[in-house]
C-alpha positions as a printed Julia matrix, in Angstrom:
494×3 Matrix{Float64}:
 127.47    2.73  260.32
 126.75   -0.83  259.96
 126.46   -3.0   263.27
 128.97   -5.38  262.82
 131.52   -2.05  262.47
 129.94   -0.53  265.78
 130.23   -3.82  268.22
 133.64   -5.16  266.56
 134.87   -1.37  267.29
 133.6    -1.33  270.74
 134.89   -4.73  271.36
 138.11   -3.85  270.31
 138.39   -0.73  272.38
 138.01   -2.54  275.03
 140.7    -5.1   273.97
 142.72   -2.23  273.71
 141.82   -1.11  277.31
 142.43   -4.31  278.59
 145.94   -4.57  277.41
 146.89   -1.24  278.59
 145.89   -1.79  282.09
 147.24   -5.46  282.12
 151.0    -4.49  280.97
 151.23   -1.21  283.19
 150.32   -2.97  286.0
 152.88   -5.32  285.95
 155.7    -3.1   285.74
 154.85   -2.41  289.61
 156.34   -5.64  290.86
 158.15   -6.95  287.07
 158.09  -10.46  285.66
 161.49  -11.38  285.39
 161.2   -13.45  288.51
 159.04  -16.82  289.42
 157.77  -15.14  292.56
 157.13  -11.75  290.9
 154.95  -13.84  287.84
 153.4   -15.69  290.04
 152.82  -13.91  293.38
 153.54  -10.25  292.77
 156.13  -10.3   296.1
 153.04  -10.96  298.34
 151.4    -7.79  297.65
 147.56   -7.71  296.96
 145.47   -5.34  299.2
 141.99   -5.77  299.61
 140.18   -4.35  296.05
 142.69   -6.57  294.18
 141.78   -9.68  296.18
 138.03   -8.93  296.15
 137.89   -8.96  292.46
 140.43  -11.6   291.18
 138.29  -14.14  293.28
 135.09  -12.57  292.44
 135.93  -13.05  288.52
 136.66  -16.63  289.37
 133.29  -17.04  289.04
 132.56  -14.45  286.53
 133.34  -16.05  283.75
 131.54  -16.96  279.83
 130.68  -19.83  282.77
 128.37  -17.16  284.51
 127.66  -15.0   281.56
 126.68  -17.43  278.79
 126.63  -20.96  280.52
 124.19  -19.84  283.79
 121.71  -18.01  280.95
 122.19  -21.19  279.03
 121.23  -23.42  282.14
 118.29  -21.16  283.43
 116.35  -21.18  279.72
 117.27  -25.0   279.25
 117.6   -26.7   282.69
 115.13  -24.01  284.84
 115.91  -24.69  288.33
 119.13  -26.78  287.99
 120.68  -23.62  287.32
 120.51  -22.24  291.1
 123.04  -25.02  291.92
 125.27  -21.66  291.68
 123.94  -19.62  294.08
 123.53  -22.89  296.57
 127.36  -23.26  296.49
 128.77  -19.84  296.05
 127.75  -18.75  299.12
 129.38  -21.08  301.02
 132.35  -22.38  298.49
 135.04  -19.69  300.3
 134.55  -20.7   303.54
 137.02  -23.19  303.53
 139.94  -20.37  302.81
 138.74  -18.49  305.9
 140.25  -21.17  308.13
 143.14  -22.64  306.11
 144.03  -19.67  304.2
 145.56  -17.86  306.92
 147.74  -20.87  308.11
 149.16  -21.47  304.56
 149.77  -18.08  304.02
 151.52  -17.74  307.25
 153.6   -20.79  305.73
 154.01  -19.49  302.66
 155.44  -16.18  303.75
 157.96  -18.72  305.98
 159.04  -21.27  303.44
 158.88  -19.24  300.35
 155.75  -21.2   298.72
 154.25  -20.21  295.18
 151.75  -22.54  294.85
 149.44  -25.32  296.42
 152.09  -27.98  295.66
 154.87  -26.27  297.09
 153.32  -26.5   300.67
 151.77  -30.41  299.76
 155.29  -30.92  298.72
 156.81  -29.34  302.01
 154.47  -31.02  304.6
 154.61  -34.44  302.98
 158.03  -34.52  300.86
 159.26  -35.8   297.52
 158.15  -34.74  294.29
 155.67  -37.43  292.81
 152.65  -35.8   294.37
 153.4   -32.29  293.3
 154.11  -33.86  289.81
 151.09  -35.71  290.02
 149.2   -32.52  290.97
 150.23  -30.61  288.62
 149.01  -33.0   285.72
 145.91  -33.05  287.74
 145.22  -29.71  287.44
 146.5   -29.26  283.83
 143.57  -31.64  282.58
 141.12  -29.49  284.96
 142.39  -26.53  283.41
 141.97  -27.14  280.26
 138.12  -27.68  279.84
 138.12  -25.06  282.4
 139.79  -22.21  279.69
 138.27  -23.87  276.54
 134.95  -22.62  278.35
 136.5   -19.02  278.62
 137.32  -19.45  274.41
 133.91  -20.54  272.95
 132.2   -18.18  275.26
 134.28  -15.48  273.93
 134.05  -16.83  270.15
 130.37  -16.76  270.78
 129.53  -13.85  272.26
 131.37  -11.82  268.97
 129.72  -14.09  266.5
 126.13  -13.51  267.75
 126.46   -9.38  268.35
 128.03   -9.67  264.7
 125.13  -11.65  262.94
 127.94  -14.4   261.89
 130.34  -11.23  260.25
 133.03  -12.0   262.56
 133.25  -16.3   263.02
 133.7   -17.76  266.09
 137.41  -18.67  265.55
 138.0   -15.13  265.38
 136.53  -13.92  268.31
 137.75  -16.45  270.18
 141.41  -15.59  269.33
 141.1   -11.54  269.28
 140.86  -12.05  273.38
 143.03  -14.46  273.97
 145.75  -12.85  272.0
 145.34  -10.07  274.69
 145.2   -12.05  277.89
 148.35  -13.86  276.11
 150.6   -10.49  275.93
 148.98   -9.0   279.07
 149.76  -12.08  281.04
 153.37  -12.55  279.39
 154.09   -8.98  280.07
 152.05   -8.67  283.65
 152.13  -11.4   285.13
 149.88  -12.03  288.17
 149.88   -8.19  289.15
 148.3    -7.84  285.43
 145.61  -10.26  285.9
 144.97   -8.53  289.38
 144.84   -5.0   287.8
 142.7    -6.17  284.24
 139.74   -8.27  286.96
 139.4    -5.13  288.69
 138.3    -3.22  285.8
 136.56   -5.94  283.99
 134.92   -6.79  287.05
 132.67   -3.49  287.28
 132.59   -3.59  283.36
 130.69   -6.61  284.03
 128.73   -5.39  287.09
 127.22   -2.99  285.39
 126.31   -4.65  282.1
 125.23   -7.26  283.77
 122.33   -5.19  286.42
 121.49   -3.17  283.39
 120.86   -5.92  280.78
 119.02   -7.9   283.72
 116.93   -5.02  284.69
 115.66   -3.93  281.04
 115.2    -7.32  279.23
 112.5    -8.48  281.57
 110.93   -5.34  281.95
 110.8    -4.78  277.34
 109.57   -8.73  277.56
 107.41   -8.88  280.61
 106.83   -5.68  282.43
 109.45   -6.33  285.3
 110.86   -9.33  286.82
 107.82  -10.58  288.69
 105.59  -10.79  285.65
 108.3   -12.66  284.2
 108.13  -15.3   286.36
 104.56  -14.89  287.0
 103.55  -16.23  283.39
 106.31  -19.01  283.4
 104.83  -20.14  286.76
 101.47  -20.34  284.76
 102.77  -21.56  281.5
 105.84  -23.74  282.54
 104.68  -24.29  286.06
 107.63  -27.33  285.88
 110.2   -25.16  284.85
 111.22  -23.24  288.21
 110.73  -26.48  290.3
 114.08  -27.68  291.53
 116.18  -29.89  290.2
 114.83  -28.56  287.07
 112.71  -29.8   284.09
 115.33  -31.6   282.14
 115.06  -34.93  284.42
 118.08  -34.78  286.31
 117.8   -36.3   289.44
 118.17  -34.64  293.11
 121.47  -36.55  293.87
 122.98  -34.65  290.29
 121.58  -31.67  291.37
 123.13  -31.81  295.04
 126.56  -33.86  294.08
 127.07  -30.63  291.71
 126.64  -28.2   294.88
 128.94  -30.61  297.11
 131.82  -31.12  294.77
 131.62  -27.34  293.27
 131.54  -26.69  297.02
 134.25  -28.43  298.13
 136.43  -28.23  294.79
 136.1   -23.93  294.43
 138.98  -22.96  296.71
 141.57  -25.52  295.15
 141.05  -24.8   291.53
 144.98  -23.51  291.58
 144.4   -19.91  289.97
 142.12  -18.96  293.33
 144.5   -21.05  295.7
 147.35  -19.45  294.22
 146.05  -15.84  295.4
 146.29  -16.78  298.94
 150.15  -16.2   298.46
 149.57  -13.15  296.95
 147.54  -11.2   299.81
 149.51   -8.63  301.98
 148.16   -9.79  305.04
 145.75  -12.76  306.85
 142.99   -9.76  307.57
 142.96   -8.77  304.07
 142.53  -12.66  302.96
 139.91  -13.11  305.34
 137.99  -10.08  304.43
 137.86  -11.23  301.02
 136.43  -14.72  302.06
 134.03  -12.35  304.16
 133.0   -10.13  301.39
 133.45  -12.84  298.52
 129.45  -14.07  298.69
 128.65  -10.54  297.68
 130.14  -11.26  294.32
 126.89  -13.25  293.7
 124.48  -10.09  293.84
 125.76   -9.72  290.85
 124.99  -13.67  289.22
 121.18  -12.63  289.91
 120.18  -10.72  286.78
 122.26  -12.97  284.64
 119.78  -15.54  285.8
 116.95  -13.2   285.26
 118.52  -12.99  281.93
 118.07  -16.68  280.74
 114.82  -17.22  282.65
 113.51  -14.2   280.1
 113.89  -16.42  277.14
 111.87  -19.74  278.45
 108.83  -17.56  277.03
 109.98  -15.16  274.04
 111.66  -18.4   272.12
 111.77  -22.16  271.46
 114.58  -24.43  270.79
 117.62  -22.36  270.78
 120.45  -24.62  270.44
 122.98  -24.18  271.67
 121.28  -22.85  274.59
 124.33  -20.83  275.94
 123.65  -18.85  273.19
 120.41  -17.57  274.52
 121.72  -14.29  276.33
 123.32  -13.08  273.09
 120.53  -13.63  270.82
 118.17  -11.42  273.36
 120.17   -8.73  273.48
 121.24   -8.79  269.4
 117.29   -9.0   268.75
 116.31   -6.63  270.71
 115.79   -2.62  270.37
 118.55   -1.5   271.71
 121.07    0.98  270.44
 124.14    0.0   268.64
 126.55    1.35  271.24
 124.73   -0.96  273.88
 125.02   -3.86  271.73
 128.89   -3.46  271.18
 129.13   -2.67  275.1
 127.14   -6.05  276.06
 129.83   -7.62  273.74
 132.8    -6.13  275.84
 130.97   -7.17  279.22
 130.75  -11.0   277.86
 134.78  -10.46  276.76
 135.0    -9.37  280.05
 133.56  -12.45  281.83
 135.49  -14.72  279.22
 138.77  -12.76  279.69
 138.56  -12.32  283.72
 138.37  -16.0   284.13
 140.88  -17.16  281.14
 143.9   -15.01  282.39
 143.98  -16.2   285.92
 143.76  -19.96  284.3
 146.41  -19.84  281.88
 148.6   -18.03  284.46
 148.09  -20.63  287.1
 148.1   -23.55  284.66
 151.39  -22.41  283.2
 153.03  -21.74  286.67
 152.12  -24.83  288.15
 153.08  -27.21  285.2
 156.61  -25.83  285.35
 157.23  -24.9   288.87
 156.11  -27.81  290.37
 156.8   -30.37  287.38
 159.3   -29.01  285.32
 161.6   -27.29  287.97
 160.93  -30.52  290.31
 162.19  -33.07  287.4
 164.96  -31.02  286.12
 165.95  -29.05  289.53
 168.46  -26.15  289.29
 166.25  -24.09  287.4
 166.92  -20.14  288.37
 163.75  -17.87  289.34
 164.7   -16.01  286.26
 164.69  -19.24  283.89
 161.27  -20.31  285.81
 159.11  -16.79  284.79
 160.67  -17.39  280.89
 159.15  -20.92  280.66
 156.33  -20.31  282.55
 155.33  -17.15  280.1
 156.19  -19.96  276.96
 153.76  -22.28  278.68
 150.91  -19.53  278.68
 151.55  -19.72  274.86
 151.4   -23.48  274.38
 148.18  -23.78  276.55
 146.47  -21.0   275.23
 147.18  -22.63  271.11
 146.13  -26.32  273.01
 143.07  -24.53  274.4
 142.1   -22.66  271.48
 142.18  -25.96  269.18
 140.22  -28.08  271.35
 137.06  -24.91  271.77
 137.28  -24.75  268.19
 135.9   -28.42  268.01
 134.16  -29.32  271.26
 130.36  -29.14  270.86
 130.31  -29.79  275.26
 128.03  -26.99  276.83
 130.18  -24.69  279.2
 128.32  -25.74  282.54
 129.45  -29.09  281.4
 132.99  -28.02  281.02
 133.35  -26.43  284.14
 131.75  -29.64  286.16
 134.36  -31.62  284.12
 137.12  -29.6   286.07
 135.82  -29.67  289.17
 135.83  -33.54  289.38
 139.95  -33.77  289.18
 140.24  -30.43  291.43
 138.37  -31.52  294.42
 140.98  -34.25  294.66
 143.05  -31.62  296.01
 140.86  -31.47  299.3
 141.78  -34.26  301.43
 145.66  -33.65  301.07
 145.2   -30.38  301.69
 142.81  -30.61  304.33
 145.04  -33.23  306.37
 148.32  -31.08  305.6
 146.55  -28.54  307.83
 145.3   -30.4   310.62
 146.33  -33.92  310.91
 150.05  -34.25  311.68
 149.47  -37.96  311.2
 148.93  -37.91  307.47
 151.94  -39.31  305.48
 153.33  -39.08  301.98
 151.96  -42.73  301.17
 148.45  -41.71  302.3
 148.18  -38.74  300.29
 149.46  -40.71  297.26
 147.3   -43.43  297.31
 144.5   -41.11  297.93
 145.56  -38.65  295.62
 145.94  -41.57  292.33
 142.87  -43.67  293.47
 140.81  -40.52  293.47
 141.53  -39.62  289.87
 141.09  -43.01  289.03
 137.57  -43.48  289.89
 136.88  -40.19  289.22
 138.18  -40.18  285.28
 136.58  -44.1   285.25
 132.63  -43.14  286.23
 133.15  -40.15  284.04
 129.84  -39.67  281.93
 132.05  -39.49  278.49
 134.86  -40.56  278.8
 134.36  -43.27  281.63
 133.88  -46.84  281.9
 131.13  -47.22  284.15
 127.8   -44.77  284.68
 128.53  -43.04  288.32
 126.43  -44.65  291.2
 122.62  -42.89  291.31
 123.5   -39.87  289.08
 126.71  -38.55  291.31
 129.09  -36.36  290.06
 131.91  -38.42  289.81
 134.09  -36.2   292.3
 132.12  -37.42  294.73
 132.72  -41.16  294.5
 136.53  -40.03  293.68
 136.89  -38.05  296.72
 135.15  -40.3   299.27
 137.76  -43.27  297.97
 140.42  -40.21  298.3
 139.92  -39.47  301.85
 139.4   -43.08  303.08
 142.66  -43.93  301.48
 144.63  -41.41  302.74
 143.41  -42.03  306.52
 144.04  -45.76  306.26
 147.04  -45.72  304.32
 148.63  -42.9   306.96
 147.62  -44.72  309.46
 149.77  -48.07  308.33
 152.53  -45.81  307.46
 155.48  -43.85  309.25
 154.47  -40.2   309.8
 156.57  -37.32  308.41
 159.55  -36.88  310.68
 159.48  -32.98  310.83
 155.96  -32.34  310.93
 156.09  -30.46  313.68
 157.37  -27.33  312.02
 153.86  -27.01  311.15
 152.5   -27.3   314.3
 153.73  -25.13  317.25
 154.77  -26.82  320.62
 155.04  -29.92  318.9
 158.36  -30.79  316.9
 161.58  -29.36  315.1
 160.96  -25.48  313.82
 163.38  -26.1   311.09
 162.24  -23.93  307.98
 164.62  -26.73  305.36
 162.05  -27.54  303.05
 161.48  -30.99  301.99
 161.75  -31.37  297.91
């Protein structure tokens, strides 16, 4: 049997798997409603939470873009590691008091509660938008790493058009028919699809290449001495390598897909046990880096150099069945990230736009244009991968510059009663602004000593906010989110 029929029938197996478990799961808690799409009644327990964050950052991001980054970029690559570990730790403190909100006022999504402690409906609007544009380079990542992935383990049979639609077709009709309980059920099992392919692969390559993992890096100490130094060999300076950590730090917990899943937990222990047990989830990033430092040595010049991982494993030795099985782990990574995006992108743009502008929507008429949205943005998606040439680090940082906006807001909605509607505006639009103006494509001006350009963005964010609150009049029911200290009303301000 030829190879292209072994890995394209392995690959679609797994599709087939996929779907299965995505549309049973959802007929637990149905779809019909905006809170039963969106936050399956409230009703994750602690394996569903672990993994639906932990494949936020197993994505074609970790499983083609971090391989990519560690052959190309050497050290720059650990910027990973250096902010996973830390990047949840904001959700152990906040998470619990927006959840506890949440359950009170009936919120779906970050907005709802921005909306609630601040009022009106501009800055959900604007957030919304905000995130849309994130979201989009963020799920075009999840497409060409998919497209990819089944070109390379298919010597070119099977173009990368077409396998980048064969997934997303599935995460389409498991995420139209699933909802958020679908997503929850499918990152389970494609999370310890991935685990495993990914300790295995990262394990055996070195040792075939090198003769383990220290004589790996052994002879690229020798050879490329330069190439494990940080920030890497590629001349990027230390302020890019440590603006990445800071606003991938900062900007993790309110991309809107892992936000989202705070209104989804059963309880504040279980949330806080998965912020507790979250950093584990990066064992597991550690042979995919083993992975892309293996090919510094066995090849030159592989362009493009997320593409490195692939052509290891299709060149190697290995049996067919292990070829078609890496294939359905790097679907997996693709497909874990890409359903919670276009789930979250699609219930943000329409409950906090659409149903904000319009108003009167039902919960029933929400869910039906919120599973026509996953359509839309997974066609708008699938267009823009399909021209793109951006590597998917690249894409990812992209996102993270108009997500980290969300901190300050959020940040103050928590703990400073004194932060008004006009503050978090101003801060809110300014931040964008510089951000999208100092960025490195698409901007008007080169960012200030290499920074991401989050960081300028979010520094004129918070300033803003504080002094424009602080000329403004504060919220006059804050105190129903803060005991002891105002009205307990639970009207919600829209």
């Amino acid at each position: 049997m030829s190879r292209t029929a072994v890995v394209l029938g392995v690959a679609l197996a797994y599709l087939g798997v996929s779907l299965f478990v995505g549309i049973v799961a959802g007929r637990k808690t149905g779809t019909s409603s905006a809170k039963g799409f969106v936050a399956a009644d409230r009703s994750f327990g602690l394996l569903l939470m672990y993994f639906v964050t932990g494949a936020t950052i197993f994505s074609s991001f970790a499983f083609l873009g971090m391989p990519g980054w560690a052959y190309e970029k050497g050290g720059a690559a650990l910027y990973v590691l250096s902010y996973g570990g830390v990047a949840m730790v904001p959700l152990y403190f906040i998470g619990p008091r927006i959840a506890a909100w949440g359950r009170r006022f009936g919120y779906l999504t970050q907005a709802d509660f921005v909306a609630d402690r601040f009022g009106g409906s501009v800055i959900p609007g604007l957030m919304a938008w905000v995130s849309l544009l994130a979201f989009l380079p963020y799920l075009v990542l999840q497409m060409k790493g998919a497209g990819y992935i089944l070109s390379a383990m298919t010597d070119g049979d099977v173009p990368e058009w077409l396998g980048a639609l064969l997934p997303y077709l599935v995460v389409t009709l498991y995420v139209l028919f699933g909802g958020v309980r679908g997503v929850g059920a499918t990152n389970v099992f494609q999370g310890i699809f991935m685990l495993v392919v990914a300790w295995t692969l990262g394990l055996i390559i070195p040792y075939k290449l090198y003769g383990g993992i220290g004589p790996m890096f052994e002879r690229i100490i020798a050879e490329r001495p330069g190439h494990l130094v940080l920030p890497g060999p590629t001349g990027r300076s230390v302020a890019t390598y440590c603006s990445d950590v800071l606003v991938s730090t900062l900007g993790f917990t309110m991309w809107p897909h892992l936000f989202m899943k705070i209104f989804t937990s059963k309880s504040d222990r279980i949330l806080r046990q998965t912020v507790v047990l979250y950093p584990t989830f990066l064992l597991f990033l550690v042979p995919i880096l083993f992975l892309g430092f293996a090919g510094v040595l066995w090849r030159e010049g592989v362009a493009p150099s997320d593409t490195i991982l692939p052509l290891l494993v299709g060149e190697s030795d290995f049996p067919l069945l292990v070829v078609g099985l890496f294939c359905a782990g790097g679907l997996a990574a693709s497909m874990s990230s890409g359903d919670a995006i276009v789930h979250a992108a699609s219930s943000v743009m329409i409950h906090d736009f659409v149903g904000r502008v319009r108003g009167g929507i039902s919960e029933r008429g929400e869910a039906l244009l919120m599973k026509g949205l996953v359509v839309v943005l997974g066609g708008v998606a699938y267009a823009i991968a399909l021209t793109t040439k951006m590597d998917l680090v690249k894409l990812l940082l992209m996102g993270y510059g108009g997500v980290v906006q969300f901190f300050p807001p959020i940040l103050a909605g928590c703990y400073w009663r004194r932060a008004t509607r006009e503050g978090v505006l101003a801060g809110l639009v300014a931040g964008v602004a510089v951000t999208a103006s100092l960025h490195p494509d698409y901007g008007f001006v080169p960012s200030p000593w290499g920074l991401h350009p989050g960081v300028p963005g979010v520094v004129v964010n918070a300033t803003l906010l504080v002094l424009v609150s602080l000329l403004t009049r504060p919220p006059a029911d804050a105190g129903r989110f803060f005991p002891g200290s105002g009205s307990s009303s639970p009207e919600r301000a829209r």
